[in-house]
N, C-alpha and C positions, 0 to 999 in steps of 0.2 A: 375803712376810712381812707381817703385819697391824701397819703403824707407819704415821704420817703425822704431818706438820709440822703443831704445836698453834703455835708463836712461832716468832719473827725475830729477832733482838737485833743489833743492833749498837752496840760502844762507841767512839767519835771519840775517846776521851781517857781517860788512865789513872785511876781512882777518878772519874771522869764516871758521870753516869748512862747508863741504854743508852736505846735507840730502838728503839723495839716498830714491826717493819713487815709490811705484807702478800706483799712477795714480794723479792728482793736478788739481786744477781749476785752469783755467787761468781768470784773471779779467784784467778791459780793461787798468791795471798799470804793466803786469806782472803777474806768480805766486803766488798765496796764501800763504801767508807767507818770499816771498821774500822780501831781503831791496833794500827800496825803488834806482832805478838806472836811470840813462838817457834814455837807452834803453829798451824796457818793456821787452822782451825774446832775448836771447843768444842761435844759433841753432849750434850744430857742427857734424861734421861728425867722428863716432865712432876712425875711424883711428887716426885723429888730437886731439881727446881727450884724448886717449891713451897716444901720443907722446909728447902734449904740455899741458896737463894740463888747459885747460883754464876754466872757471869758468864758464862755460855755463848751459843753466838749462834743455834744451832737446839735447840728444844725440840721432844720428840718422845714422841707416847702411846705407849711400850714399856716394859717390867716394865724397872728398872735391870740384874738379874742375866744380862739376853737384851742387853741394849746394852753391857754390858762383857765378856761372849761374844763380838763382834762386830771384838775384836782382833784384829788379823794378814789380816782379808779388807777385800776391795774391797767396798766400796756405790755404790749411786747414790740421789740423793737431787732430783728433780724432772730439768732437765738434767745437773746436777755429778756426776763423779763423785770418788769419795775412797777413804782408803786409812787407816782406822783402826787408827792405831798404838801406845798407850797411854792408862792410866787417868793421871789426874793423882795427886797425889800428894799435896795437899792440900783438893782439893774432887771432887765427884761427879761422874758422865759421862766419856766419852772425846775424847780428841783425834782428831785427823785431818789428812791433807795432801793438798791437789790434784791429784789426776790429771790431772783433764778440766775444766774452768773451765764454768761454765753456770749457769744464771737455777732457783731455786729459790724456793716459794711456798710461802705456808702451806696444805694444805691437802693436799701434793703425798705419793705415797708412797717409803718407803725400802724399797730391794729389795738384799738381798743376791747377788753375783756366784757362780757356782758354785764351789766349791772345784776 
């Protein structure tokens, strides 16, 4: 798949601002330094981050309509891998939960797992 990590986000505190970084461990709760959330990673597609704001913590150059396709399969996203399991219900992009914990960069590609 032609997608790769544009940001990094992570938020230490709830209605905090985030922290734009160059590359983050992911652990099997989430982010390194994320507060703690229901869902471990927030994925969105550059465009929808732009226009809504949503507090996501990987931004990703992919059309929205192909990243919320991407329900119900495994990715892997630099070393991490994840298991994207819903659309949120009030802001854009998908959720996700840890498979596999591992170091993720901006810059890194997402590859879908074979069905």
């Amino acid at each position: 798949m032609d997608a790769t990590v544009t940001s990094l986000l992570i938020y230490a505190e709830s209605g905090g601002p985030g922290q734009d970084l160059d590359d983050v461990e992911i652990t099997a709760t989430g982010p390194e330094g994320n507060r703690s959330k229901k869902h471990a990673v927030h994925l969105v597609s550059a465009t929808e981050y732009v226009d809504s704001h949503p507090r996501a913590n990987i931004v990703l150059d992919i059309d929205p309509e192909r990243l919320a396709s991407l329900v119900g399969n495994v990715i892997r996203v630099g070393e991490a891998t994840l298991t994207v399991t819903r659309e949120p219900q009030q802001c854009a992009g998908v959720y996700a939960d840890v498979v596999e914990p591992g170091h993720v960069a901006v810059g890194d590609a997402l590859l879908v797992a074979d069905a």
